[in-house]
N, C-alpha and C positions, 0 to 999 in steps of 0.2 A: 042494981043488976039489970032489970027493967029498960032502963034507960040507958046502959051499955047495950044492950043488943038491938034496941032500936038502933042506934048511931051507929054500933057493924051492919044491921041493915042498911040504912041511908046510902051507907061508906059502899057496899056491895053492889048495890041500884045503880049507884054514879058511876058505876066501874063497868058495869054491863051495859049501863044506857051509853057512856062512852064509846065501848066496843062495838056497839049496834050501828051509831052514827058513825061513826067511823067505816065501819062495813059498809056502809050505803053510801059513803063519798066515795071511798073506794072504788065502790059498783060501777061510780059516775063518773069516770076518770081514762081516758087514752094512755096507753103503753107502749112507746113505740119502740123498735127495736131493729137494729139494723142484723137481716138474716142472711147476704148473700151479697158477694162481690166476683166478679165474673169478667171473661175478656166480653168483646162483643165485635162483631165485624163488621163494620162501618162504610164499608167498600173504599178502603184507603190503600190500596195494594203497595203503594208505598212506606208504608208504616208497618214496624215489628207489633205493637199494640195499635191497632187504629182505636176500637173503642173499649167501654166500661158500660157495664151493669150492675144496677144496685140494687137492691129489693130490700125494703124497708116494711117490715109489719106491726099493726096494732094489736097488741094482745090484751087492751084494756077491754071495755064492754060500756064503750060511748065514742062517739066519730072523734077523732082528732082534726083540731084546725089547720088550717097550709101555715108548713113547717118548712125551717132552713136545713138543707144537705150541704154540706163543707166536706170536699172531697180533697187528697192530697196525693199524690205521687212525686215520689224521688228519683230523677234517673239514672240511666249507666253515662249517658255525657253530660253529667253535674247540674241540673236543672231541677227546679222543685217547681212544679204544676199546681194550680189551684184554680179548682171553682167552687163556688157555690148557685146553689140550684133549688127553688121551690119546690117542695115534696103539697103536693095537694092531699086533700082531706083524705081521711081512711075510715072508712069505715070499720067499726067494734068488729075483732076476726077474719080481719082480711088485711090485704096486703098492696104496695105498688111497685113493681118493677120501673127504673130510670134507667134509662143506656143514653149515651152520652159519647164523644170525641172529646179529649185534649191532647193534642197533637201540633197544634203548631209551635213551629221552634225547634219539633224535637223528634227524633224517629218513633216516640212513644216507648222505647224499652226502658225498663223500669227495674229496682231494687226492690223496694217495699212503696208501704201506701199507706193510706188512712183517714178512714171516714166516720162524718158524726153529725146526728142530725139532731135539731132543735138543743144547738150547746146552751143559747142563753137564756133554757129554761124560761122561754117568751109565754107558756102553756106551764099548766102544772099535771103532769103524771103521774099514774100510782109510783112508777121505779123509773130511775135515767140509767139504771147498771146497763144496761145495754144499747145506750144509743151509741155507744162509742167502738171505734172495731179495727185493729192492725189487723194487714194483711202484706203477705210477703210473698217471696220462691215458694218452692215447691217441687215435689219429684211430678211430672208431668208424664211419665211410661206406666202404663195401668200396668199391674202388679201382675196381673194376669196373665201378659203377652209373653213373647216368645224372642231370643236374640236372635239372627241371621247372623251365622259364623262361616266363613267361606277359606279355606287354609289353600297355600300355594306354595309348590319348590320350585329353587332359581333353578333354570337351565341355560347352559352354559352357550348359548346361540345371541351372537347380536343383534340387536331391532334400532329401529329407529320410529319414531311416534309421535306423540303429541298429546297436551293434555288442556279440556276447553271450557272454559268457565262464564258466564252468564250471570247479570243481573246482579253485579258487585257494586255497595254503596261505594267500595274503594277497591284500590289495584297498589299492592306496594309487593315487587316478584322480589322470591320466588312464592308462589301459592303450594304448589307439589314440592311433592320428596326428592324429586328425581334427584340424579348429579346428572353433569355433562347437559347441563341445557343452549341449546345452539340460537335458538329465538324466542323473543318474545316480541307479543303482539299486542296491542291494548287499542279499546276502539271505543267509543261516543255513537250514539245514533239519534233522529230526533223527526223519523218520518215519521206521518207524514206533512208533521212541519218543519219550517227551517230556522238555521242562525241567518242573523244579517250581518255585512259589513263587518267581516273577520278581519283584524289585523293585522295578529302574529298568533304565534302557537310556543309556547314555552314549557319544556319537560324537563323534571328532575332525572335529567339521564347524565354520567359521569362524560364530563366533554369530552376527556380522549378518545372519546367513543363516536366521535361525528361522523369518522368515516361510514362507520357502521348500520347510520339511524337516517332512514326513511318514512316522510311522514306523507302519507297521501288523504286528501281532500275529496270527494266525491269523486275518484276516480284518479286522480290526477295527480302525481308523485313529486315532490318537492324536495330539497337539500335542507342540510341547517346555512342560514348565513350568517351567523356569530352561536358562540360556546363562550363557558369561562369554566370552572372547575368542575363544578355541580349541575350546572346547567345547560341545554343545545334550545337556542331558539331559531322558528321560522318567520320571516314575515312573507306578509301576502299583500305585495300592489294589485290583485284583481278578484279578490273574491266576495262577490254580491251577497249573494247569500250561499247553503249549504245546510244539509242534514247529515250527513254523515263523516267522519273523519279514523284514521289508526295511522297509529307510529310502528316502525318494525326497527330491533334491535338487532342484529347478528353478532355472536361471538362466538368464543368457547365457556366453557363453566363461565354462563352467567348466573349461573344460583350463588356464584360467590363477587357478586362486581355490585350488588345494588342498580341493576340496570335499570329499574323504573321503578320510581317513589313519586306518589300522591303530592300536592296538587297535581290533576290534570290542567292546564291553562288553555284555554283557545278564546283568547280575548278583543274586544270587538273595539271598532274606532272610537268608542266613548270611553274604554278602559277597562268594560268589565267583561270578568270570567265570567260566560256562560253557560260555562259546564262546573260549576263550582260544585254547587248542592249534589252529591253523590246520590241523597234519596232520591232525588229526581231524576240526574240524568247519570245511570245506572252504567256501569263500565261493564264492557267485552276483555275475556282475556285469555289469550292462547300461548303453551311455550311449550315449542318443542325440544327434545331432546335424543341424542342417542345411548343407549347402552350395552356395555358387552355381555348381555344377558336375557333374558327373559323370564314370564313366570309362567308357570304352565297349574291350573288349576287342581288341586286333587279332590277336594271334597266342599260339598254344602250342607252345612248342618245347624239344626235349630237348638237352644238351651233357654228353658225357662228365666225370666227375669230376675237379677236377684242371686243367682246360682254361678258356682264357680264351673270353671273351664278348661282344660289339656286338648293342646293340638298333639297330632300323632307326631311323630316323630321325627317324619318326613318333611316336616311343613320348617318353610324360611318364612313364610310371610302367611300372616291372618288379620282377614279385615271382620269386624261386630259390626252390627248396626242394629237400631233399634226402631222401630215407628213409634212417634210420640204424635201423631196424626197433624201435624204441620203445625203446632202449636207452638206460641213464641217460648223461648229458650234462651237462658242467659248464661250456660256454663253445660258442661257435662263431662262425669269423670269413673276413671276405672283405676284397680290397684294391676299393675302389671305381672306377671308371674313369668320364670326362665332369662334365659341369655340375650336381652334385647337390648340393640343397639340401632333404633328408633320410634317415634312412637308419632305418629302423624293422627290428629283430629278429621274427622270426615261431615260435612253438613252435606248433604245434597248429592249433585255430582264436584262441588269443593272441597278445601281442604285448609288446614292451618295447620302452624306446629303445635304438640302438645308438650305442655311443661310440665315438670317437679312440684306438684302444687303441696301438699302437707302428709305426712303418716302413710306416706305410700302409695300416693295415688298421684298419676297424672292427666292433664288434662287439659279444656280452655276454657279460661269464660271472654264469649264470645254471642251475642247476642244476634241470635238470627229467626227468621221465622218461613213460614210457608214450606219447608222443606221435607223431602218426603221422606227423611229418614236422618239419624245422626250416628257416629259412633267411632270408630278408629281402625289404623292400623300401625301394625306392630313388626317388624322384621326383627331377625337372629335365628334361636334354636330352641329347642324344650320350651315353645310357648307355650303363655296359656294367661288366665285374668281371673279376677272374682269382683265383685262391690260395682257392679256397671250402675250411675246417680245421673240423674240428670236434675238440675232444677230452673222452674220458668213460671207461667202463669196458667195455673190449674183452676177452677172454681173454687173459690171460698164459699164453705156455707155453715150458719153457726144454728145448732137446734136449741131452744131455746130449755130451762130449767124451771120448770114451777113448783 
């Protein structure tokens, strides 16, 4: 009996002395954890994401060694991004923030992502459950804000107008809603540098349309001298150099002719388009229209985020808008409510159509950034909306569980 309870002693000793050392290697051990994924602005004005921020912290209670960060993003124009990046030492309870660009190649808008530091376990940590971190969309309008609802009835008075757009990776018209579009205008600029040695100018303009299409050059107005079905080309025997160029379209209902579809061409005596890269050299674009109408404003009115909406009674047309503080954005959608017989997306002072996207909502995904507002309009009767989403690139931040 004696002798049995020594041995559950011994047995007891080994189990506690175990737990102790054990507790003390523990003590002596890095934790690292990945807490935060972020945009970051890189001064890349060309770019929907210019940068990234990471923040990676120690919660162990001993310095961790410089460790590998493996960073991963997936785009919206099909491109998968990688880097990896040295995370330097950490000290026990504290933290390092990394910001970073990947961007070339790609205008930086992104689906999802995914990051993870010290995968091959090169170091030994108390825990690896957190070095690893998906991050994706997200609703980007603090829940807190407020919608800008603006309602309007047609009046029966004809105008004529115009509607002007700015700083387009692309130009493929119609941009607006209108009908009865009479011109359109689409321009390049590149002061206050220039192109050299222009050759020709080539636009996706419908050729029966040559009579119609004017392309001027720094001032200086040119014909097409060949068409074929799809196409109206210029050449140029005498242009040195130039900064600025636009084509001008005249018809009637060109919202329904495809009068101007991307590429722009303005290509040089070696062959290349040097207006190719839209992120770069950024399209102007103007189309006027007439119609037998007008809208005459009735009311502006705010509605909580989040919160459904009834226009009075009066209203043909209601535009939402939301500020998501110019933050990038790859979609945004609402369920429509009443007799609506269209539904136009609004980013900025732009515009796109909105589609039938699932269960009652429509919308776009359409990745843009910088803009100082998103949201829609809607024309018919008994308007109104509920479920206004947007999702884009909000901070990730994970708190950790002990």
């Amino acid at each position: 009996m004696v002798r049995s309870e020594i041995v559950t002693c011994a047995f007891l000793c080994l189990i506690i002395l175990s737990l102790f050392i054990s507790s003390i290697e523990a003590a002596g051990y890095p934790d690292l954890s990945v807490i935060g994924v972020s945009p970051w602005d890189a001064n890349m004005p060309n770019k929907m994401v210019s940068g990234y921020r990471v923040a990676v912290a120690n919660y162990g209670s001993s310095p961790s060694p410089n460790s590998t960060m493996e960073f991963y993003v997936r785009t919206y124009d099909g491109k998968t991004l990688n880097k990896n990046f040295t995370v330097p030492s950490i000290p026990a309870g504290s933290a390092r923030s990394l910001k970073f660009s990947m961007c070339k190649g790609t205008d930086g808008s992104f689906k999802n992502g995914y990051v993870i530091v010290n995968r091959k376990k090169s170091f030994r940590e108390i825990s690896y459950r957190n070095n690893a971190r998906n991050f994706g969309l997200k609703e980007t309008i603090p829940s807190s804000s407020n919608l800008t609802v603006e309602e309007f009835r047609k009046d029966n008075n004809p105008v004529s107008s115009y509607n002007s757009y700015s700083d387009l990776v692309s130009y493929n018209s119609p941009i607006s809603s209108e009908m009865n579009i009479t011109e359109v205008r689409v321009s390049i600029y590149n002061g206050p540098g220039y192109w050299y040695d222009i050759a020709y100018a080539r636009f996706h303009i419908p050729g029966y349309m040559h009579e119609n299409t004017t392309l001027y050059v720094s001032g200086t107005s040119y014909s097409p001298t060949s068409w074929d079905a799809d196409t109206i080309t210029f050449d140029f025997p005498d242009i040195y150099r130039t900064y600025s160029a636009y084509v001008i379209v005249r018809g009637e209902s060109l919202e329904k002719k495809n009068a101007f579809r991307e590429p722009f061409e303005f290509v040089d005596t070696s062959g290349n388009n040097v207006v190719a890269d839209g992120n770069t050299w950024r399209r102007g674009a103007v189309e006027f229209y007439t119609s037998p109408y007008t809208w005459v404003k009735l009311s502006t009115k705010t509605a909580p985020f989040g919160s459904s909406y009834t226009a009075s009674s009066s209203a043909n047309r209601i535009t939402v808008r939301a500020n998501n503080g110019g933050r990038y954005v790859a979609g945004w959608f609402l369920i429509p409510r009443g007799n609506f017989s269209k539904i136009t997306a609004l980013y900025g002072p732009n515009s796109a159509p909105a589609t039938n996207a699932t269960n009652g909502y429509y919308g776009v995904f359409y990745p843009c950034a910088r803009q100082d507002s998103i949201g829609f309009q809607m024309e018919g009767s008994n308007l109104g909306f509920s479920n206004f989403k947007s999702f884009g690139f909000s901070p990730w931040t994970w708190k950790e569980q002990y």
